[in-house]
N, CA and C of each residue as an Amber inpcrd file, in Angstrom:
protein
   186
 -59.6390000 140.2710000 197.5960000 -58.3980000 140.0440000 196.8850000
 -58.6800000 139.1690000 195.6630000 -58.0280000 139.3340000 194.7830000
 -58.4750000 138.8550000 193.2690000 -57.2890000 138.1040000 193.1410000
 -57.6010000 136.9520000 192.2760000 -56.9830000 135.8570000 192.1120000
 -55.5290000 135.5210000 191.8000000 -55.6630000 136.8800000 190.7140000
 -54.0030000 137.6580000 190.4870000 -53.3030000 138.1830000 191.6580000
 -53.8790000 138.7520000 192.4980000 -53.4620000 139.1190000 193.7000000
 -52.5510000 138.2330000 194.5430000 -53.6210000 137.1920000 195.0080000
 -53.2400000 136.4680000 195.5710000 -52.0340000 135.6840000 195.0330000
 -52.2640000 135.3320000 194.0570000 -50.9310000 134.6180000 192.8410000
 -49.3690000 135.6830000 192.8410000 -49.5950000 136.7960000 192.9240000
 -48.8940000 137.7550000 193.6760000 -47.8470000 137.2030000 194.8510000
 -48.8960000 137.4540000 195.4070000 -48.5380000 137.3720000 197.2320000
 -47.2840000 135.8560000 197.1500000 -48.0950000 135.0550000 196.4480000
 -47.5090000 133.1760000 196.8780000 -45.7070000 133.5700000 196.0610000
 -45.9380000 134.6580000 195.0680000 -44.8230000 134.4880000 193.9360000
 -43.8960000 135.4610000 194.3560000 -44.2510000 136.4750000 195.6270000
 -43.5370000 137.4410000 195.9110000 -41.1690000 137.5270000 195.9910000
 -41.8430000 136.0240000 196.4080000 -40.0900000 135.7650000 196.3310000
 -39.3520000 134.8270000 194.5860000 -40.2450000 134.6280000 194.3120000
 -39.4560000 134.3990000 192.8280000 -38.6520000 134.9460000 192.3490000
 -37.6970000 135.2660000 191.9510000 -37.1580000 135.7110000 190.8480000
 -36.6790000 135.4700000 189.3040000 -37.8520000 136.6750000 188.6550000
 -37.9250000 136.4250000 187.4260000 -36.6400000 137.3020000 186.5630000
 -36.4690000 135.8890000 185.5270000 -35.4140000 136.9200000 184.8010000
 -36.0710000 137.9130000 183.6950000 -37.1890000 137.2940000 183.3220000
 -38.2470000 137.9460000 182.0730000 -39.5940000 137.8170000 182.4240000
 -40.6480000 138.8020000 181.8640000 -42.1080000 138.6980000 182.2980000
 -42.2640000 139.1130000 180.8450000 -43.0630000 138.0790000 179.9020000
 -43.3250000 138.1560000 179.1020000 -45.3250000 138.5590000 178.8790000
 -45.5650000 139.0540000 178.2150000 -47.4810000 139.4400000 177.9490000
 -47.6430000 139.5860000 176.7310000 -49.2240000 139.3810000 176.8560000
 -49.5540000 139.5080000 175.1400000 -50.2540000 141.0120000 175.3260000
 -50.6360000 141.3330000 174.1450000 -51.0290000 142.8520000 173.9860000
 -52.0360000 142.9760000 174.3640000 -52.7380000 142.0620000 175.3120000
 -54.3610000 142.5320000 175.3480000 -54.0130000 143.0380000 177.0140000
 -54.5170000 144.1170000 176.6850000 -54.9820000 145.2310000 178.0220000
 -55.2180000 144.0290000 179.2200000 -56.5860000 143.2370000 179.2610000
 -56.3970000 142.0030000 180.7860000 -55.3580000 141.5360000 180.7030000
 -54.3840000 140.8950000 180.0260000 -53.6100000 139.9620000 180.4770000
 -52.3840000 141.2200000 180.9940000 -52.3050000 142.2960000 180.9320000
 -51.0450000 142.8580000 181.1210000 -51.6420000 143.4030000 182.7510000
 -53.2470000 144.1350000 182.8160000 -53.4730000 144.0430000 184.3950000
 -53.1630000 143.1810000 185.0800000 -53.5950000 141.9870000 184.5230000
 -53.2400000 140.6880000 185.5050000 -51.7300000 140.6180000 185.8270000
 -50.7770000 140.9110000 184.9740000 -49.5890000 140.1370000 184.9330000
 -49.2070000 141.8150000 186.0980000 -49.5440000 142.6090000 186.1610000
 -49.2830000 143.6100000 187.1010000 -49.6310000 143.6990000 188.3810000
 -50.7320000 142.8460000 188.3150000 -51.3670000 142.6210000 190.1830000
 -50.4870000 141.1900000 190.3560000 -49.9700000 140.6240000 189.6730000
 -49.1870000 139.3290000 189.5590000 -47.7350000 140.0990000 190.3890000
 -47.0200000 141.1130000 189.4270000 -45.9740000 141.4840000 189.7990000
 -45.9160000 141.9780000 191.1120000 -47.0590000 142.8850000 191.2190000
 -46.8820000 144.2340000 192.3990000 -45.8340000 143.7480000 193.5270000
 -45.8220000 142.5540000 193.9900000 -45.6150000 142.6250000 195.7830000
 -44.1960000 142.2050000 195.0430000 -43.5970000 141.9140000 193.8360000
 -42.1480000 141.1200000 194.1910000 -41.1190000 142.3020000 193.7110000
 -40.5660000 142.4550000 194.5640000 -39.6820000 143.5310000 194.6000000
 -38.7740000 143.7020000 193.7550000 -38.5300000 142.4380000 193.2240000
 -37.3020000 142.2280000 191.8710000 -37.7340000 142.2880000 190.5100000
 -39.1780000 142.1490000 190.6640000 -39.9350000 141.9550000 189.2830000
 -39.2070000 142.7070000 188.0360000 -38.9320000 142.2460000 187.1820000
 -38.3770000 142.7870000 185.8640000 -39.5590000 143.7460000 185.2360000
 -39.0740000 144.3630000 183.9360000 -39.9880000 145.3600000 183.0440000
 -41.0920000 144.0230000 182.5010000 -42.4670000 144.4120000 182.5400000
 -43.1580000 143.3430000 181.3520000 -42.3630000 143.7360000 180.0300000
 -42.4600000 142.7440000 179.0420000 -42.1800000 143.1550000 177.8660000
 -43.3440000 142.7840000 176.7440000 -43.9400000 143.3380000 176.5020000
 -45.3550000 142.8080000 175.4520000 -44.8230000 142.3250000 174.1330000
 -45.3950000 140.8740000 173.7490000 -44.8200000 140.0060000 173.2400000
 -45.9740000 139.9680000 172.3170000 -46.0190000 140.6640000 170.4690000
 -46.9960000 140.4470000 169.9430000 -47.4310000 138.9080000 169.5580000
 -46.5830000 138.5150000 169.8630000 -46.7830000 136.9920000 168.9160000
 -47.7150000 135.7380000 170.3050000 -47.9190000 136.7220000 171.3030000
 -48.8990000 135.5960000 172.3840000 -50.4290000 136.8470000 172.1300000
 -50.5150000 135.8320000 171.5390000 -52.0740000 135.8640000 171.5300000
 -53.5420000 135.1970000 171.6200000 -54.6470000 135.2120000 171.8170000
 -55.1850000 134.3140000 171.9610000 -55.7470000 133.7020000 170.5710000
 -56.0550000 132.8920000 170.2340000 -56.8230000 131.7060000 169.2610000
 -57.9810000 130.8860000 169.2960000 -58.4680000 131.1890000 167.9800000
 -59.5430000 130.4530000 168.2490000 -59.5610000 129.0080000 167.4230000
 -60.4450000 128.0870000 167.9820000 -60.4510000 126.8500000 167.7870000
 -61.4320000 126.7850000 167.1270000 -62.9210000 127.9390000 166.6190000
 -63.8940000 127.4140000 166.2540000 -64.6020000 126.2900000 167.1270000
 -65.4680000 125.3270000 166.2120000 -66.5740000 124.9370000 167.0170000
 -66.0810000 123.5020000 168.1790000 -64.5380000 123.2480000 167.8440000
 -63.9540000 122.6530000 168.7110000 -63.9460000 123.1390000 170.1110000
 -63.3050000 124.4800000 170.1800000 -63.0900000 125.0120000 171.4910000
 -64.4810000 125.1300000 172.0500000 -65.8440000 125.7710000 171.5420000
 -66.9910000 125.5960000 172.1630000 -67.6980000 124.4190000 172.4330000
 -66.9250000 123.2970000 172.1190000 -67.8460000 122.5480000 172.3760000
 -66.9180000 121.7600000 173.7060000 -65.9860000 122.1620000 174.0850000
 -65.4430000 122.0660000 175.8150000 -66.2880000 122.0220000 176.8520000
């Protein structure tokens, strides 16, 4: 079981009013093994404006 999965399972009773994603292909699998088990889960809606960023030699040097 993969991490999303499991994150799944714990969230199964939430109810979301919105599931927001960015356009990249992983984050929308994830946010789908996220959804699967909750029965109420709303439509994703792909949100161009989340995207990822880079920091340059700041972020690599984490």
């Amino acid at each position: 079981m993969s991490g999303a999965q499991a994150a799944g399972r714990e969230l199964q009773q939430v109810t979301f009013d919105q599931v927001f994603v960015s356009p990249q292909k992983c984050a929308q699998a994830t946010a789908k093994l996220v959804l699967a088990p909750n029965p109420t889960a709303p439509t994703m809606q792909i949100a161009e404006q989340l995207h990822e960023m880079d920091f340059g030699d700041w972020e690599r040097s984490i």
